[in-house]
C-alpha positions as a Markdown table, in Angstrom:
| # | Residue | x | y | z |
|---|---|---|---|---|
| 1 | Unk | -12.8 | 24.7 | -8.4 |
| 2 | Unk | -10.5 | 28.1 | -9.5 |
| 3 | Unk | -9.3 | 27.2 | -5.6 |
| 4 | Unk | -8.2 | 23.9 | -5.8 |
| 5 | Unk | -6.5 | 24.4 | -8.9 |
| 6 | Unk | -4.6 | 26.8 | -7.6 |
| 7 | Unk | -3.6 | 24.5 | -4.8 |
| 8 | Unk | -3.0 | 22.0 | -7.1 |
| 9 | Unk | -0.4 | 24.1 | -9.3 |
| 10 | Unk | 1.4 | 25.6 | -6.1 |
| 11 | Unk | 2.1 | 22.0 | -4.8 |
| 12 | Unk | 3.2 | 20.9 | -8.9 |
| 13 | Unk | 5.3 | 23.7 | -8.8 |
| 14 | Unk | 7.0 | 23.2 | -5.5 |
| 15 | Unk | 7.2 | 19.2 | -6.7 |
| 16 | Unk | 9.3 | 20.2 | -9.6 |
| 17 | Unk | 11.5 | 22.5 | -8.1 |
| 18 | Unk | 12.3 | 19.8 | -5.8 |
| 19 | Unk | 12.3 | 16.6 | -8.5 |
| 20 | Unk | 16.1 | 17.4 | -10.1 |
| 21 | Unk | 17.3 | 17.4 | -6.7 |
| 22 | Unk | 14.9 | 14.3 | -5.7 |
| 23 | Unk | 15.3 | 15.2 | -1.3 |
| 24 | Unk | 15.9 | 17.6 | 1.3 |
| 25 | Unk | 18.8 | 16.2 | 3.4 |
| 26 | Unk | 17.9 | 15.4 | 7.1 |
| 27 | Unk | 20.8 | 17.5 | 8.8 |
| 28 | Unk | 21.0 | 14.3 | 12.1 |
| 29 | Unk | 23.4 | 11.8 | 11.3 |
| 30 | Unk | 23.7 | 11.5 | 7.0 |
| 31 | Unk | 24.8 | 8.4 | 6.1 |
| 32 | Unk | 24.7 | 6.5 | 2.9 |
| 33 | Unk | 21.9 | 4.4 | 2.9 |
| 34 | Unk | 19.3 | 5.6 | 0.3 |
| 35 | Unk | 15.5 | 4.6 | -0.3 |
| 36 | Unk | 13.9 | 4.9 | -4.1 |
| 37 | Unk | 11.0 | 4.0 | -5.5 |
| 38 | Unk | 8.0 | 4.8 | -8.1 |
| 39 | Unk | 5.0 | 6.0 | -7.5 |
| 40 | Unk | 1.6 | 4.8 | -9.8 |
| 41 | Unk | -1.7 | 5.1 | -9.7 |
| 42 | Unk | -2.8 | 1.6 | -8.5 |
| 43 | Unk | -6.1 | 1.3 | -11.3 |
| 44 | Unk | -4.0 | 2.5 | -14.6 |
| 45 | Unk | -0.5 | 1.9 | -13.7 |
| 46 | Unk | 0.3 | 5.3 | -14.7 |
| 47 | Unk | 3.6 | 6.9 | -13.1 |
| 48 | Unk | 2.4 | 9.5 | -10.8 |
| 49 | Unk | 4.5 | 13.0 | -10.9 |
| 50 | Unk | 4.8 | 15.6 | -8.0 |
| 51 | Unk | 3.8 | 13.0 | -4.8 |
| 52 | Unk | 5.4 | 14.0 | -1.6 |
| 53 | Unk | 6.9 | 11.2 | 0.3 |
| 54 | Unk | 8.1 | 11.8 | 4.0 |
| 55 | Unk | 10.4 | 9.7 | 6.0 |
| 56 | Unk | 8.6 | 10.2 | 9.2 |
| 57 | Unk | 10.8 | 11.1 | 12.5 |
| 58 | Unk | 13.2 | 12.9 | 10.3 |
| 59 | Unk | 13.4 | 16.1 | 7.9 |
| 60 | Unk | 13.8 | 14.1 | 4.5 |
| 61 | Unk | 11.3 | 14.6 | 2.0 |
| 62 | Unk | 11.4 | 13.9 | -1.6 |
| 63 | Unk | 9.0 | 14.7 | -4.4 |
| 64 | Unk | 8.3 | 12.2 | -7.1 |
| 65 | Unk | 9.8 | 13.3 | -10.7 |
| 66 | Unk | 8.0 | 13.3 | -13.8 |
| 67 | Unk | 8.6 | 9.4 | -13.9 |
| 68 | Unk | 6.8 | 9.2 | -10.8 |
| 69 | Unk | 10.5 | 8.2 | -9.2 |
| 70 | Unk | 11.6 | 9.2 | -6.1 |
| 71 | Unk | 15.2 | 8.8 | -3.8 |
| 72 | Unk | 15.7 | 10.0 | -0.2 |
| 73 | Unk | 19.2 | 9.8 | 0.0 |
| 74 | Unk | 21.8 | 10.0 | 3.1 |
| 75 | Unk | 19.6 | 8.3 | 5.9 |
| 76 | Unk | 20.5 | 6.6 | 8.6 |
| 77 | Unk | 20.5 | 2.8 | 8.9 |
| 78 | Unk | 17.2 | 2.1 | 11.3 |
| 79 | Unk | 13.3 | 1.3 | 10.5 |
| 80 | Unk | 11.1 | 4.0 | 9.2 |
| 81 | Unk | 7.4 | 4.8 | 8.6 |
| 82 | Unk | 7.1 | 6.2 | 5.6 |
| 83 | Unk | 4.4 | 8.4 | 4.5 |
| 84 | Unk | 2.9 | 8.8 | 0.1 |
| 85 | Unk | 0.8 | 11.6 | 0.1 |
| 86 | Unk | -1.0 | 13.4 | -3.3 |
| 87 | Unk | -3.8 | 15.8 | -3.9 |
| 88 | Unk | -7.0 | 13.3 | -4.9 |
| 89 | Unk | -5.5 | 10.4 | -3.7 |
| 90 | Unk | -5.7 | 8.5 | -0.8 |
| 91 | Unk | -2.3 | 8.9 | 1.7 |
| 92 | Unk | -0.4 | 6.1 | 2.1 |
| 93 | Unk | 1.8 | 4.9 | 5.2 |
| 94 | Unk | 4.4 | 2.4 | 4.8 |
| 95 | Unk | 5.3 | 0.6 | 8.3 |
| 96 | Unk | 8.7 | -0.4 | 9.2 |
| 97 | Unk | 10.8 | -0.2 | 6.3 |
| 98 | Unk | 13.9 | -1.2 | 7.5 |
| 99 | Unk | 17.3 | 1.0 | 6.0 |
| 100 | Unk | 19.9 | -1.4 | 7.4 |
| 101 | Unk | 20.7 | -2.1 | 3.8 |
| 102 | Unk | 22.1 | 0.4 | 2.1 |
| 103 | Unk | 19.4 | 0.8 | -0.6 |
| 104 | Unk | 16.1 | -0.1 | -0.7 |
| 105 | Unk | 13.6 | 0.0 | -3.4 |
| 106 | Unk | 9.8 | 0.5 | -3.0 |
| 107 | Unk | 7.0 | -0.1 | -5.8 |
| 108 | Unk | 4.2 | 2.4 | -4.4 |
| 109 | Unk | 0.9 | 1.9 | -5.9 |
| 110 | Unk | -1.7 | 4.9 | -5.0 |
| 111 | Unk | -5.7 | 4.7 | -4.9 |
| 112 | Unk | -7.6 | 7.7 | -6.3 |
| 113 | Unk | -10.0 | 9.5 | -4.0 |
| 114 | Unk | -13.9 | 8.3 | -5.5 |
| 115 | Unk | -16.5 | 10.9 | -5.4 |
């Protein structure tokens, strides 16, 4: 249990440090086109702070902010899996979310992990 705590507040910490910034840039081609959402727990509705979401086939990552909001910001315009991921939930992977808009907002509701 002392384990997984510990796990628990490295990844928190390493959420926050990210969360003012809200994503780590893909250095490829940047353009403006964005992606945002929020992130809940899908039983309470509760915003969910510290998820990592990864735009798969690039670098961008963002980290949900104490909100549970998230932006990856300066993607390219193309169709993206993207995946949710947090400690005792289950991950989530979004299929082809298409960027050739130039923003695109996601509601992301995340199931807990029953024992």
């Amino acid at each position: 249990m002392k384990k997984l705590s510990l796990i628990i507040l490295i990844v928190f910490g390493f959420a926050i440090s990210y969360a003012k910034n809200g994503s780590v840039e893909s250095s490829s081609s940047v353009t403006n086109r964005q992606i945002q959402g929020k992130v809940v727990d899908k039983t309470t509705g509760e915003a969910l702070a510290g998820v990592a979401i990864k735009l798969q086939g690039s670098n961008s990552v963002a980290f949900t902010d104490f909100d549970g909001n998230f932006s990856i910001n300066g993607i390219s315009s193309g169709t993206y899996d993207l995946s949710v991921m947090f400690v005792s939930y289950q991950t989530v992977t979004l299929k082809e979310i298409n960027t050739d808009n130039s923003e695109v907002k996601l509601k992301i509701e995340l199931e807990a992990i029953s024992r």
